[in-house]
C-alpha positions in Angstrom: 123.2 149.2 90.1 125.8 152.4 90.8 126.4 152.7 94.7 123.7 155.8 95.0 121.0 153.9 94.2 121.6 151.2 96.2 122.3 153.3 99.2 118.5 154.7 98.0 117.1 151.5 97.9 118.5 150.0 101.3 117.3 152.8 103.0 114.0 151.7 101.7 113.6 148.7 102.9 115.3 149.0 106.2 112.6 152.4 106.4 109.5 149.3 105.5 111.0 146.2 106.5 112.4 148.0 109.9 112.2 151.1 111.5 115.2 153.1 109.9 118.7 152.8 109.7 121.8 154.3 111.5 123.9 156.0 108.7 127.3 153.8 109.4 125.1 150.8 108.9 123.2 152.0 105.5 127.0 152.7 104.3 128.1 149.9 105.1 125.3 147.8 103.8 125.5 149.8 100.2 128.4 147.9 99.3 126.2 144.5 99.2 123.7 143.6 96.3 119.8 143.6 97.5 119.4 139.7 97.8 122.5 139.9 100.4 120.7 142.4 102.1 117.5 140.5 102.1 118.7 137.6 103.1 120.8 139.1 106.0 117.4 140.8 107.1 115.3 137.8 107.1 117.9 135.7 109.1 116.2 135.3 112.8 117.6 133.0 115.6 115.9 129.8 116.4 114.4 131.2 119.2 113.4 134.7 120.1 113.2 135.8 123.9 109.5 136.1 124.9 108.4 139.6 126.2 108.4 138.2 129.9 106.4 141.2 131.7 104.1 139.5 132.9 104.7 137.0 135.7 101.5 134.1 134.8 101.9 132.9 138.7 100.5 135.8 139.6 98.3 136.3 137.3 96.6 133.4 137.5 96.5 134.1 141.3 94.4 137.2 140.4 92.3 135.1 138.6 91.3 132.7 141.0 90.9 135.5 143.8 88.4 137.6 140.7 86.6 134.7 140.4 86.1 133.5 144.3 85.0 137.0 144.5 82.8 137.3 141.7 81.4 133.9 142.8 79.4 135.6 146.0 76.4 137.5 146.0 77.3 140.2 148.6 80.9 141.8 149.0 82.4 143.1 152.0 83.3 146.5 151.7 87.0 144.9 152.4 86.3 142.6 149.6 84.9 145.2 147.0 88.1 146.8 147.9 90.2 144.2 147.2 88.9 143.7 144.1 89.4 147.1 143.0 93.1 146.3 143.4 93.1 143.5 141.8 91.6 145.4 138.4 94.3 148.2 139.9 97.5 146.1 139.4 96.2 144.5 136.2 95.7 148.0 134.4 99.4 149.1 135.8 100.7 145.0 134.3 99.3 146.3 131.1 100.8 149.9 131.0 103.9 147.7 131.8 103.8 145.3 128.8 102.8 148.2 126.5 106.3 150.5 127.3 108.7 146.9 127.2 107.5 146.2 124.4 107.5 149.6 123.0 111.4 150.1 124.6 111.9 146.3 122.6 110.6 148.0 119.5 113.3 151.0 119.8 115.9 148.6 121.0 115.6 145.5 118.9 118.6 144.4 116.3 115.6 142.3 114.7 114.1 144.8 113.1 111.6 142.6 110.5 111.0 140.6 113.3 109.2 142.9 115.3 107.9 144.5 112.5 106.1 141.3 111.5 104.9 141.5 115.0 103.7 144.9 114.8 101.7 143.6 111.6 100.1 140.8 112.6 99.2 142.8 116.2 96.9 145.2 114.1 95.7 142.1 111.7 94.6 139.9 114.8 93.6 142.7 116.6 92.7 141.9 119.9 91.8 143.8 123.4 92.2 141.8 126.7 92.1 143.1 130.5 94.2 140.2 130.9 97.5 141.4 130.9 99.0 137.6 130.6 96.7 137.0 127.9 97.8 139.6 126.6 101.2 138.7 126.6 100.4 135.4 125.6 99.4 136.5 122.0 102.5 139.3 121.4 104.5 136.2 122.3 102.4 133.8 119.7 102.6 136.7 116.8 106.5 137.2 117.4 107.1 133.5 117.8 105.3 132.6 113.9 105.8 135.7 112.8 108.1 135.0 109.9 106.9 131.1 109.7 104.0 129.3 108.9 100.7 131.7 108.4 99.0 128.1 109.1 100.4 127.8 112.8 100.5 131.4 113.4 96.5 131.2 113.0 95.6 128.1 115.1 97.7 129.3 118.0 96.1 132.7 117.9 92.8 131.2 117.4 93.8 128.8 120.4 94.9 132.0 122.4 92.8 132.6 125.4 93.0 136.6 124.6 91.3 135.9 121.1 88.8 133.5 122.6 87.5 135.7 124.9 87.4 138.8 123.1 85.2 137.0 120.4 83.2 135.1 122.7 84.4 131.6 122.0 84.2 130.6 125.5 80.9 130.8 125.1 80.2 128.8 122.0 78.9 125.7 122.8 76.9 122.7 121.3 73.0 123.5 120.8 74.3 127.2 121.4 76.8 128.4 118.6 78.0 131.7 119.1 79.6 133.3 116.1 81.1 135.9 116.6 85.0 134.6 116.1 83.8 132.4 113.4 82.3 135.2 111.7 85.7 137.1 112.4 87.8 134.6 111.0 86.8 134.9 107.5 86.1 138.4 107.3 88.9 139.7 109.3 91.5 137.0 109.3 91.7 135.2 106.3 88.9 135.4 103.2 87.5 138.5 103.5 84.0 139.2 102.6 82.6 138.0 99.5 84.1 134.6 99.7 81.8 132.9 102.1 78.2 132.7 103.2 76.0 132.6 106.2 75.4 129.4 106.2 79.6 129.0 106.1 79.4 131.3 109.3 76.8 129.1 110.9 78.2 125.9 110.5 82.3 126.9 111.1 80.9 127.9 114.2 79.6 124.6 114.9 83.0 123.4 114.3 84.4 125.4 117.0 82.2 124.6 120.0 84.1 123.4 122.9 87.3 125.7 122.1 87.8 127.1 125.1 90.8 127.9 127.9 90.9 126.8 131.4 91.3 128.7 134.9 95.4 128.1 133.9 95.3 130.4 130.9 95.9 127.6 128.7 94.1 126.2 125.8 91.3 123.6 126.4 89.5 121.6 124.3 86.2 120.6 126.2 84.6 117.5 124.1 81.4 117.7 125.9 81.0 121.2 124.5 81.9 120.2 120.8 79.4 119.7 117.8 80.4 116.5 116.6 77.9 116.1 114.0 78.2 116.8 110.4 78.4 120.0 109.1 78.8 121.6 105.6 81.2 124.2 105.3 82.4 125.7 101.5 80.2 123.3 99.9 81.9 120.0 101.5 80.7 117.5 103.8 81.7 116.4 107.5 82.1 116.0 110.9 84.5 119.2 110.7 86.3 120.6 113.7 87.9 123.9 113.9 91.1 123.0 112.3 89.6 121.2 109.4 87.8 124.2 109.0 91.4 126.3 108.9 93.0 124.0 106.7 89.3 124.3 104.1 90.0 128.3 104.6 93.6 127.9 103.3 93.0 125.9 100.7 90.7 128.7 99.0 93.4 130.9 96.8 91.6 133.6 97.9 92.7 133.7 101.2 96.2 134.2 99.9 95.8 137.2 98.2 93.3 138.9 101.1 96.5 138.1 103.1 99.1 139.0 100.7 96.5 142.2 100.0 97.2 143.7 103.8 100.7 142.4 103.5 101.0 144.7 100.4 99.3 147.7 102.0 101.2 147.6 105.3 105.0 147.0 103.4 104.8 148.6 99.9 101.7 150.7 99.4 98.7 152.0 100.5 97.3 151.6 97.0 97.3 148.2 96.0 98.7 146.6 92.6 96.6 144.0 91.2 99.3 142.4 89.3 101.7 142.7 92.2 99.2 141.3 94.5 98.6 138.6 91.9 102.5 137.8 91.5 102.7 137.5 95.5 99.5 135.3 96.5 100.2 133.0 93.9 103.7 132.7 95.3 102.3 132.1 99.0 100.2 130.2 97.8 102.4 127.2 96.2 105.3 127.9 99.3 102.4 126.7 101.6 101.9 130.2 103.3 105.3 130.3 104.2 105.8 133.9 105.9 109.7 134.4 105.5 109.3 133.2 101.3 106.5 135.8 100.4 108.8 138.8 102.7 112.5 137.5 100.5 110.2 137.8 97.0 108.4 140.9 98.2 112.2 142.3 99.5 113.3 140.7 96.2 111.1 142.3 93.8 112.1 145.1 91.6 108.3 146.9 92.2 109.4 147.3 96.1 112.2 149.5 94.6 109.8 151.7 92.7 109.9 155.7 92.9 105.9 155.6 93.4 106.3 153.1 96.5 109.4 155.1 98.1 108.5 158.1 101.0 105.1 157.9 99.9 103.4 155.5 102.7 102.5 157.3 106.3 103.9 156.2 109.1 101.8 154.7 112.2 102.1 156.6 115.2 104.5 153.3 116.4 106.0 153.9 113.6 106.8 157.1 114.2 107.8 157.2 117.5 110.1 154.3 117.3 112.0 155.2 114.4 112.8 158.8 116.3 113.8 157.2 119.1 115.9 154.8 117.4 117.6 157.1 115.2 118.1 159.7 117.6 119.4 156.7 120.3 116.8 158.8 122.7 116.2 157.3 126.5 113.0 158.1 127.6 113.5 158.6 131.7 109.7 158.7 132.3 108.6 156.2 129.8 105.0 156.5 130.7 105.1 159.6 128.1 105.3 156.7 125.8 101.7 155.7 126.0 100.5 159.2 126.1 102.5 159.9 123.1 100.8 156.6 121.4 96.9 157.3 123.0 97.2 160.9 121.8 98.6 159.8 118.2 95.7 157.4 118.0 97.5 153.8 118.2 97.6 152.5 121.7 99.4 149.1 121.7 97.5 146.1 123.0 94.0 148.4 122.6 93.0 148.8 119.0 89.4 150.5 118.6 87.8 147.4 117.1 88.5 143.7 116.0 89.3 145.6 112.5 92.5 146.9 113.9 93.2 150.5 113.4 92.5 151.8 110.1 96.2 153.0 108.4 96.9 155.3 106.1 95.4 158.7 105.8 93.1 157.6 108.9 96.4 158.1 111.0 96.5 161.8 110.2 94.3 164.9 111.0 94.8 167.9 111.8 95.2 168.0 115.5 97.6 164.5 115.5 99.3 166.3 112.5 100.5 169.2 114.5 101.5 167.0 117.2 103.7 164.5 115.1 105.2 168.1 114.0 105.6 168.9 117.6 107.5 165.8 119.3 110.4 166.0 117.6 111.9 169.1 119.0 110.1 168.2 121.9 111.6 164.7 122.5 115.1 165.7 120.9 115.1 169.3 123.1 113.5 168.1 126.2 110.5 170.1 125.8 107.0 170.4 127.7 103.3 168.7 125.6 99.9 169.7 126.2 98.5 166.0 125.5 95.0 166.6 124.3 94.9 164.9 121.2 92.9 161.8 120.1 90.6 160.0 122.5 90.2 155.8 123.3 87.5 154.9 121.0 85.7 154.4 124.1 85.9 157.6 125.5 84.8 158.9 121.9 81.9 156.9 122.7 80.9 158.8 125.6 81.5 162.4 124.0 79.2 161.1 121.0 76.3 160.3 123.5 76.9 164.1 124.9 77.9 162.9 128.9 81.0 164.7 130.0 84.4 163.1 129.8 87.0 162.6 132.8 89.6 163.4 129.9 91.1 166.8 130.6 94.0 167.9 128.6 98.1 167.2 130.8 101.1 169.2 130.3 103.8 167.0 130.9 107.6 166.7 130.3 109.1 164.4 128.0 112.3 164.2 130.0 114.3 162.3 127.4 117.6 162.6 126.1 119.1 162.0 122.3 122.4 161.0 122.3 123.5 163.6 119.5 127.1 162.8 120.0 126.3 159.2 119.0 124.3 160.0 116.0 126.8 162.5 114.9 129.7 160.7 115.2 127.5 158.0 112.8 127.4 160.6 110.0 130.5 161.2 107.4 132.8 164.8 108.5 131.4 167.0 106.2 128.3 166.1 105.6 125.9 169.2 104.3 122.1 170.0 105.3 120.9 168.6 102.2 122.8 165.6 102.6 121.6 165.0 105.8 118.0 165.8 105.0 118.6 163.5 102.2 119.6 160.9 104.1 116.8 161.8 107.4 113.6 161.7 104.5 112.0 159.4 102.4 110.1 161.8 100.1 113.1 163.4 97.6 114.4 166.7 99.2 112.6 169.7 97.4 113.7 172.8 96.6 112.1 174.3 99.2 113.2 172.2 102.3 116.6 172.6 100.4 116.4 176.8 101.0 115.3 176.6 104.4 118.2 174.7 105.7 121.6 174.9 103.3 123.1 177.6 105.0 122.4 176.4 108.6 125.7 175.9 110.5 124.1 173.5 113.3 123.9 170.0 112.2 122.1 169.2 115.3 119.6 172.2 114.7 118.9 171.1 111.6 118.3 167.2 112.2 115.8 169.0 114.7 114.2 171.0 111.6 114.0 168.2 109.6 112.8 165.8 111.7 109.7 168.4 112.5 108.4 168.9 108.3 105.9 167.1 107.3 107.6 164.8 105.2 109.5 163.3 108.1 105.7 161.7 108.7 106.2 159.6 105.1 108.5 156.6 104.8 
């Protein structure tokens, strides 16, 4: 392979398996064959540094006072006060662990790493008001993210965010509740068609008495447990919740549902049976090993294909990270962040369902699509937004059923700053518009992007113009 397509190819998988690449690096990296590259991508310390937001001491403080509170049948007005700072501080914990890890995101030299993160965030999509359990999960998906799929599910199953979202804690002996059960299969692992009701019913049994304590940790309460036998995929038992896992991942099928969203998320929106095929069978016989399926995904010559390159939309994350990370851009009021991502339609640590958020062409219409086209020059020029984009889900909710929304559309300054004279002093001396367009999108430059900007003079103005087309939205 000649040095151009190499350079073409590296950018490719630094746009998928990353969030872009600095110029000097995707220069330097040309020189090396694929599999280097691969393999110098996949390589992640021992141990990754937790996002520590969130401090659980006081937290769990919170907890205890919510729940002293919530244990009486009148409140003070000094008490229904101080629980409305309680649910204060919690919301402002949460805005807090969205923009660290948000400024992690644009400042991480792991790139797949927290990628992987960002994948399986939107697979095990989850909502808590609980900022530590909130945290607690981000640090479970980033910790397994590139390991075993078989740990990385018990421990978010085990999570106290995931438990309580689908109503775990309150699945009990002679009262199954199903709901994470049901979501398990469907959502997590199987996917419809490869279980029954009775399969719903019974895992559920399994997982009575999965529960967490007042400590936020995992609890398994045996007087809560179904410990007689259940049948589950046809076989016979006094099954608990992990037996149940390791009867889930013993079903080929599971594999390729995985390997399916893996597929969609990393290569293409469209997925290729035989790929797909080639890939589940792989993770299947490496025992669901994360980092093998990435290295023969990386590896294969498919991922290198002309219909999987600058053809896949970028999330609003995404987006906004690769910007910011190309650009070097320091955001002073990073608050914009999470106006940026509510009005773009992906909120971190809030997807609209336990679906996740949708991808693909669900990411664009046409009021987010003149926004994406907006931020650029706004972010890289310091400009002023009118934020009055895409709604919580919830808030849809409540302009569906006709009452009036508190939402009312905010002008508000980006106040960041690009440092142009580091990314310019990244870029070779006499580079040209095209080149640099070349190098900035993923689609191929066309002949009309290159007569809009060949004769511009401003590199800077025209990394500005670029950055605002449309296909500066495809990767």
């Amino acid at each position: 392979m000649d040095r151009k397509d190499n350079f073409i190819n590296i950018k490719h998988l630094y746009n998928r398996g990353g969030f872009g690449i600095a110029y000097s690096d995707l220069h330097k990296l040309s020189r090396k064959s694929i599999e280097k590259v691969v393999n110098e991508l996949l390589e992640i310390p021992k141990e990754s540094a937790d996002l520590a937001t969130v401090d659980p001491d006081e937290v769990r403080r919170q907890m205890q006072r919510q729940s002293e509170l919530g244990a009486k049948k009148e409140l003070t007005e000094a008490e229904k006060n101080e629980r409305q700072e309680i649910t204060r501080i919690q919301n402002e914990q949460s805005r807090k662990l969205n923009l660290d890890w948000m400024q992690r995101l644009i400042g991480t030299e792991q790139p797949l790493l927290e990628k992987m993160t960002l994948f399986w965030h939107g697979h095990f999509a989850c909502r808590s008001n609980n900022p530590m359990f909130a945290q607690q999960l981000n640090n479970i998906q980033r910790k397994y993210a590139l390991g075993s799929f078989k740990t990385l599910l018990v421990e978010v199953s085990k999570s106290p965010a995931m438990l309580q979202y689908l109503n775990n804690q309150q699945n009990r002996k002679g009262r199954p509740n199903e709901n994470f059960a049901r979501e398990l299969m469907e959502l997590f692992t199987i996917g419809r068609g490869n279980y029954t009701e009775k399969d719903v019913k019974e895992s559920a049994r399994a997982f009575t008495g999965w529960t967490y304590n007042k400590e936020g940790a995992f609890e398994f309460k045996k007087a809560l447990h179904d410990d007689q036998i259940k049948v589950f995929f046809g076989n016979t038992g006094n099954f608990d919740g992990e037996a149940i896992i390791d009867q889930i991942l013993d079903k080929p099928a599971t594999s390729v549902f995985i390997c399916t969203k893996l597929y969609q998320f990393f290569v293409n929106e469209t997925p290729n049976e035989a790929h797909i095929k080639e890939l589940s069978n792989y993770f299947y016989r490496q025992k669901y090993n994360i980092s093998d399926l990435m290295r023969k995904m990386f590896s294969s010559a498919w991922f290198y294909d002309k219909e999987n390159i600058g053809t896949k939309i970028k999330s609003p994350v995404e987006f906004l990270v690769g910007l910011s990370r190309e650009f070097h851009v320091t955001y002073n009021k990073p608050q914009v962040l999470i106006q940026l991502q509510s009005n773009l339609g992906q909120y971190l640590f809030n997807p609209p369902n336990v679906a996740g958020w949708p991808g693909g062409k669900n990411w664009i219409d046409s009021s987010s699509l003149m926004l994406r086209m907006k931020i650029p020059s706004l972010v890289l020029n310091d400009g002023l937004i009118d934020f009055s984009g895409k709604a919580d889900p919830e808030d849809e909710a409540v302009i569906a059923q006709g009452k009036k929304s508190n939402i009312k559309p905010i002008k508000s300054a980006i106040d960041a700053k690009a440092d142009w004279p580091k990314f310019l002093e990244g870029l070779p001396k006499k580079i040209s518009p095209v080149e640099l367009a070349t190098f900035l999108l993923q689609p191929a430059v066309s002949a009309k992007v290159t007569g809009m900007i060949q004769n511009n003079l401003s590199l800077k103005n025209t990394a500005i113009e670029i950055t605002s087309m449309p296909e500066y939205q495809l990767c």
